[in-house]
C-alpha positions, 0 to 999 in steps of 0.5 A: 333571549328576550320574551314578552312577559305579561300576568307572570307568563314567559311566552316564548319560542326557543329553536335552541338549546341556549335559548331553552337554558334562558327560559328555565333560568327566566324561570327560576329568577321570575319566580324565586325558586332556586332550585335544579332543573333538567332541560331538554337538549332538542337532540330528538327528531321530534323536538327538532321538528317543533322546535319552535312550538314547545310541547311543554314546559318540564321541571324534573326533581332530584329523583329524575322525575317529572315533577312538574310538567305544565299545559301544551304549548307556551301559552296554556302554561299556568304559573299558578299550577307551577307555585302550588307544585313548587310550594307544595313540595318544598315549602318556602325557598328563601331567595338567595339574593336576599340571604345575608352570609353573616355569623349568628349568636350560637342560642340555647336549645328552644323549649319543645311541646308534648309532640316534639316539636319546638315553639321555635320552629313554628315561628320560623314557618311565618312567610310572607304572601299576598293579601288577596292570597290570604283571604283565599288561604283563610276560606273566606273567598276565591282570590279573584273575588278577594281582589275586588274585595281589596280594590272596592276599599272593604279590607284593612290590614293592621288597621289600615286600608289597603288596596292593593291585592298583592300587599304582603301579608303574614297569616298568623300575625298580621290582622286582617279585617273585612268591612270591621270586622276581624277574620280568622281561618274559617273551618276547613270543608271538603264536599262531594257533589253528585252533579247532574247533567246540564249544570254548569261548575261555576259560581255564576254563569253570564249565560243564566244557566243553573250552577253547581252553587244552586245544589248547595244549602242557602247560606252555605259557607263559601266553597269553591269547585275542584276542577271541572265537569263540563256541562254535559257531564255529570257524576262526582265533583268535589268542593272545598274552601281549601284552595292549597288542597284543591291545586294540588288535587287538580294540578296535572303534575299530581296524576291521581286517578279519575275514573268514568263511565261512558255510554256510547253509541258503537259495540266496544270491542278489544280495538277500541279499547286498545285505541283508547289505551294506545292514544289517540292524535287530536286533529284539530291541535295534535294532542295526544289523548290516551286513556290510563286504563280503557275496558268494557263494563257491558254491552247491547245490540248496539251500543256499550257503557265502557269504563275509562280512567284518566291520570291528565287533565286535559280538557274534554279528553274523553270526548275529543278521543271518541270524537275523533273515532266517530262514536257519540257520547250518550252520558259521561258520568265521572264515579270516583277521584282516586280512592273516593267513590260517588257510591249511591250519592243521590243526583243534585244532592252533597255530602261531606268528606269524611276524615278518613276519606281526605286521608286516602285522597292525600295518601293517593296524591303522594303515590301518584307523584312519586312514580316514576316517570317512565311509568306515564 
């Protein structure tokens, strides 16, 4: 089945299960990843229905899960979310293509350190990745603006110019350099952010509204958001120059817990709440919004604050579902990522992420993933 390919992204309309089957090998192919996958057989009703508009696009792991599950409809799929996940979970994947089946030279067993582990091994772990990826990587920049870094002549790799974003690079062996000067991995930063309401999560707005950049110290290093708060919104962000850890963070597939505050202009009753829980159909494209958990924190004579946790990360879902109620939205303020609470973080102002405090972020991510799941 042919498909039009543009930025790495198969958009495509398959009405059969044959024409699904050469999706998912397109796939594997496109992006190197040998690696099992389950395909539905578009025996259900449903699927039959919107056959030619796919929901998602689903990759089940060797436990029958749905380990990645990208954005509604073909043309909001995301093939960075996929290489986050995909890397993240298996590492590096040699491609078979290349593999060479030949006999090795049986070798000596390789010195090991104080932990265990082999010098050996470590060398083996060098991998290959595209240069405007390893700025990203070493916290210097975002990878789009390491593009235009590349392309604007001010990076050398060995010693010689290159221009070319995708130009492989070996971190932890090959020398890159930024206007002359050497770069190395830049320390690791994990912010929280209370951000206040009409601020926009952004580095620069063409519009010359305030940023979330103007609530950090001047020549601060370079951090980026994780995920977004839209304007009206306010409460916890995280930032972080750690750009593998934020994917993982906001990637829909991870399933961590965000947690909110609303105040909304009706009496939250049991109805409501179950409404919220049960899921509720968009009508302008169809979704289905559901909340995670949905309850009251307290009430007056004509208005509530309630509380909703959400696992997705669909775009404005609180909002859209209460819109589709009729119930106004008085503020929205998000007070924990998981285990991570805003506590009596002042408005406007930034703390860093404690050691142990990223630790139950990673340890919650892990959880999320592994449920099961029928349990979404």
């Amino acid at each position: 089945m042919k498909s039009n390919v543009k930025d790495d992204v198969c958009y495509a309309q398959p009405k059969t299960l044959e024409q699904r089957m050469a999706i998912a090998n397109d796939f594997t192919k496109r992006f190197k990843y040998p690696l099992p996958f389950g395909v539905d057989d578009m025996s259900n009703a449903a699927d039959l229905a919107y056959s030619a508009w796919p929901e998602r696009l689903y990759i089940i792991d060797e436990h029958g899960h749905i380990a990645y599950r990208g954005g509604m409809g073909p043309f909001n799929y995301k093939p960075d979310e996929a290489r986050a996940w995909l890397a993240g979970r298996y590492g590096e994947v040699k491609h078979p293509e290349r593999r060479k089946l030949r006999p090795r030279p049986r070798k000596a067993e390789p010195m090991r350190n104080r932990s265990g582990r082999s010098d050996a091994s470590r060398s083996t772990k060098l991998r290959s990745i595209g240069l405007a990826r390893a700025l990203s990587k070493l916290g210097i920049c975002s990878r789009s603006e390491a593009a235009k870094l590349i392309r604007a002549g001010r990076v050398k790799l060995n010693g010689a110019l290159r221009r070319d974003p995708e130009t492989p690079v070996h971190l932890g062996k090959d020398r890159i350099e930024m206007d002359g000067s050497p770069l190395a991995k830049s320390e690791r930063l994990y912010l929280a952010l209370n951000k206040p309401r009409g601020v926009v999560t952004t580095a620069s707005d063409e519009k010359g509204r305030e940023t979330v950049y103007g609530y950090l110290p001047a020549g601060f290093p370079w951090v980026a958001p994780v995920g977004r708060l839209d304007m009206a919104s306010e409460g916890l962000l995280l930032l972080t120059n750690d750009s593998e850890w934020a994917a993982r963070i906001s990637a829909p597939e991870t399933h961590l817990d965000k947690t909110y505050h609303v105040h909304i202009d009706a009496i939250a009753d049991e109805n409501l709440l179950n409404a919220l829980r049960t899921g509720i159909r968009s009508s302008e494209d169809g979704e289905l919004l559901r909340a995670k958990r949905a309850s009251l924190l307290r009430r007056g004579e004509r208005n509530s604050w309630i509380e909703i946790v959400l696992d997705e990360g669909k775009n404005r879902q609180i909002r859209r579902m209460l819109e589709q109620l009729q119930i106004e939205v008085f503020r929205l303020i998000r007070v924990a990522i998981g285990p991570l609470t805003l506590g009596d973080l002042a408005k406007g102002k930034t703390r860093v992420i404690e050691k142990d405090e990223k630790q139950a972020l990673d340890r919650a991510m892990k959880d999320a993933i592994r449920e099961p799941a029928l349990s979404r």
